[in-house]
C-alpha positions, 0 to 999 in steps of 0.5 A: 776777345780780350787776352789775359794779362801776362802774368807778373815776373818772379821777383829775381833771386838776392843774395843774403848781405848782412853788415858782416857780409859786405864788409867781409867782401869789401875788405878781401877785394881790397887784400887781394888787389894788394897781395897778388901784386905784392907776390910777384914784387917779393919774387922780383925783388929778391931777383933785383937784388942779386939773388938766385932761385935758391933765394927765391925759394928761400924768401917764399919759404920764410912766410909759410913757416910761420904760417904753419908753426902758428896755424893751430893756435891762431884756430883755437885762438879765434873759436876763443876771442872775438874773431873780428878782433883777431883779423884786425890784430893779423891786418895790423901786422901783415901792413907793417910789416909790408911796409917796413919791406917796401922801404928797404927795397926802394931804398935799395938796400934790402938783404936776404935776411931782412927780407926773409924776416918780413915776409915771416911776420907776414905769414905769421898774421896769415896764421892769426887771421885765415882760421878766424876770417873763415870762421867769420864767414861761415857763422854769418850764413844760414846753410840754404845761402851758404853754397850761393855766398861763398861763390858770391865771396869768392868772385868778388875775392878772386876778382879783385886778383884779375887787376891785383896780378896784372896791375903788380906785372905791369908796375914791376916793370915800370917801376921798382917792385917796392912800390907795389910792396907800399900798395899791399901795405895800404891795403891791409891797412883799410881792410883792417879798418873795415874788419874793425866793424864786424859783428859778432853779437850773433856768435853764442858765448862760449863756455869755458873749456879746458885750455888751449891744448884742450880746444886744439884736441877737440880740434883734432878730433873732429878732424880725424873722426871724418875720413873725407876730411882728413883725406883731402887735408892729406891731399893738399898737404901735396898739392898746394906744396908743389903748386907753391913751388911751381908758381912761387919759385919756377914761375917767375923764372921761366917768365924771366928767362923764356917769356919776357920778364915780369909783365907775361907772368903777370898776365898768366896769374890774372887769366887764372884769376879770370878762370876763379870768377869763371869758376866762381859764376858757375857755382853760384847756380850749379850745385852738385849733389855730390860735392867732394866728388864733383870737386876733387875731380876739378882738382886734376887740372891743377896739374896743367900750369906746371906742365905749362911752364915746364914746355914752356908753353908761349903767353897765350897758351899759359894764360888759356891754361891758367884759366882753366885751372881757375875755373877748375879751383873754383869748383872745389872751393866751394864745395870744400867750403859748403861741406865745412859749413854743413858738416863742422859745429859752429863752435869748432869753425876756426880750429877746424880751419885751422887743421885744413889750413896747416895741412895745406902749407905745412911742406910748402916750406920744404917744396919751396926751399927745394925748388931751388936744389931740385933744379940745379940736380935734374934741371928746371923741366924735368921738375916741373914734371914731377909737380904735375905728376905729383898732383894726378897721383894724390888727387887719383889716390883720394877717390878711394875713399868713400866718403869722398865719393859720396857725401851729398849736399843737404837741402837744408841743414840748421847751422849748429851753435847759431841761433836761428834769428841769428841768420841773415833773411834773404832780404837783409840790408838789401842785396849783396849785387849792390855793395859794389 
């Protein structure tokens, strides 16, 4: 008696990879290499040179002012011009800009303001660029790929930070911090290159609107016309403030002082980029129905690392902290980003963007530059505390909200503004798994 023949296997699951996609992710594995060593070598070289933790706090706070002086109108920028070309433009700045620091660092003559200075066209590019990089992305997807996609984008992104951190401590303490500043210039400069070849024909026209005041109050109102929106903008107008502080400022002196220098901190930052690729896998098959319930909890552990560095905790149960709080981040973000995606117009991608990316940064200026005071007044611990506390209550207060609580993933939901044949098959230019 013969057996049946087995029954042939499912074809296994592709990501969708269009020309867009791959290049998107290939040019932010390259950013991140370079930009998570760079933030360290900032930090240090400030250090090197003689300065404080009230320097520290300054020269972080020098890139985010102009991130959020410039943030609304690098949004209504891009949902008006090309957006590939608006990335491009941002890259451009952000590599010279790098690289002008680089050589006054190596060359052992940097000054506060000069470095001050730098770092602010830096953060001026990040204005230009992060509304339109997520506006990109998300008009590149079809909303039953989106969830997938953006847990694919972010790995592949949060990954690159693994070596990125590690290999910025490592090169810290080998060799002057101005060369890992000379590596994050080379990175932009090739990831601008690779922007340069997006696609945008898929982005229908845009009818002429009232101005840039106009774009900036639709902006607006679509912000303000959804409550979990606005609350969770709210929400990280806090928490990334005070994480900016811990980490940006705190961070690098507790590693300094209690944990060996630049390399254990190093270690520490790439744990929690190990936690993101964690976090990250897991989305890409877990999708919550309830996306900003399930998300805003993963909010809570982000109180960890301060309560970490505030003890301070030795190496090893930093770095198992960290990772827990990348795995955490990684839960909300993307369902933040699938909840963007299935919510916002097309056409109003980037200037709401825009609106969650300025709420996020705008007191991280302030939290930064008054890291430094805030120390010298209560003393480094007892602040560190204040930032953990500081997220639990916020991040508790937004689940009141009921459209928090609530709102629920759609099965399938057709992305507004594009046209359908606009939207990348699932068999489009073969499979994302192999653009590595």
């Amino acid at each position: 008696m013969t057996s049946a023949s087995p029954s042939p296997s499912p074809a296994p699951r592709r990501l969708p990879a269009g020309r867009n996609f791959g290049l998107l992710t290939a040019a932010a594995i390259i950013t991140s290499l370079g930009s998570n060593g760079a933030l360290i070598a900032a930090a240090f070289a400030v250090l090197e040179s003689g300065g404080d933790s009230g320097d520290v706090g300054l020269v972080a706070a020098a890139r985010t002012a102009p991130l959020v002086l410039f943030l609304l109108i690098g949004g209504a920028v891009a949902d008006r011009l090309p957006r590939h070309r608006v990335m491009v433009a941002a890259n451009t700045l952000n590599c010279v800009s790098q690289a002008v620091f680089a050589w006054l660092v190596l060359a052992g003559d940097a000054q506060l303001w000069q470095m001050m200075l730098l770092t602010a066209l830096c953060g001026t590019g990040q204005a230009f660029f992060a509304p339109a990089a997520e506006g990109m992305l998300m008009s590149s997807v079809s909303a039953e790929q989106a969830a997938r996609v953006f847990a694919f984008f972010r790995m592949s992104m949060h990954g690159a930070a693994i070596g990125g951190a590690a290999l910025g401590g490592a090169m810290i303490a080998a060799m002057d911090p101005g060369w890992v500043l000379a590596v994050d210039a080379a990175a932009f400069a090739v990831a601008g290159a690779l922007r340069a070849f997006l696609d945008v024909s898929h982005v229908p026209a845009r009818t002429p609107g009232g101005g840039l005041l106009a774009d900036l109050r639709e902006g607006w109102q679509e912000v303000v016309g959804r409550p979990w929106l606005w609350a969770v903008v709210l929400q990280f107008s806090v928490v990334v403030a005070v994480v900016g502080a811990a980490e940006a400022v705190y961070g690098p002196l507790v590693a300094r002082d209690e944990l060996g220098g630049a390399r254990p901190w190093g270690f520490a930052l790439a744990s929690f980029g190990v936690g993101t690729l964690g976090g990250a896998l897991l989305m890409m098959r877990w999708k919550p129905r309830r996306l900003l319930l399930a998300g805003t909890l993963c909010v809570f552990p982000l109180a960890l690392p301060s309560a970490g560095l505030a003890i301070p905790l030795p190496v090893t149960a930093l770095c198992a902290v960290m990772f827990v709080t990348g795995v955490a981040i990684e839960v909300f973000g993307v369902s933040w980003m699938t909840a963007l995606h299935q919510e916002i117009p097309e056409e109003k991608l980037s200037r709401v963007a825009a609106y969650d990316w300025f709420g996020s940064v705008a007191m991280v200026p302030l939290a930064t530059a008054a890291a430094g005071p805030v120390e010298n007044l209560v003393g480094r611990s007892e602040a560190l505390w204040g930032c953990a506390a500081l997220i639990v209550l916020v991040t508790a207060g937004v689940l009141f909200v009921p459209d928090v609580r609530n709102l629920t993933r759609r099965s399938s939901v057709k992305r507004v503004g594009v046209p359908e044949q606009a939207r990348p098959s699932a068999d489009t230019e073969g499979s994302v798994g192999g653009l590595g």
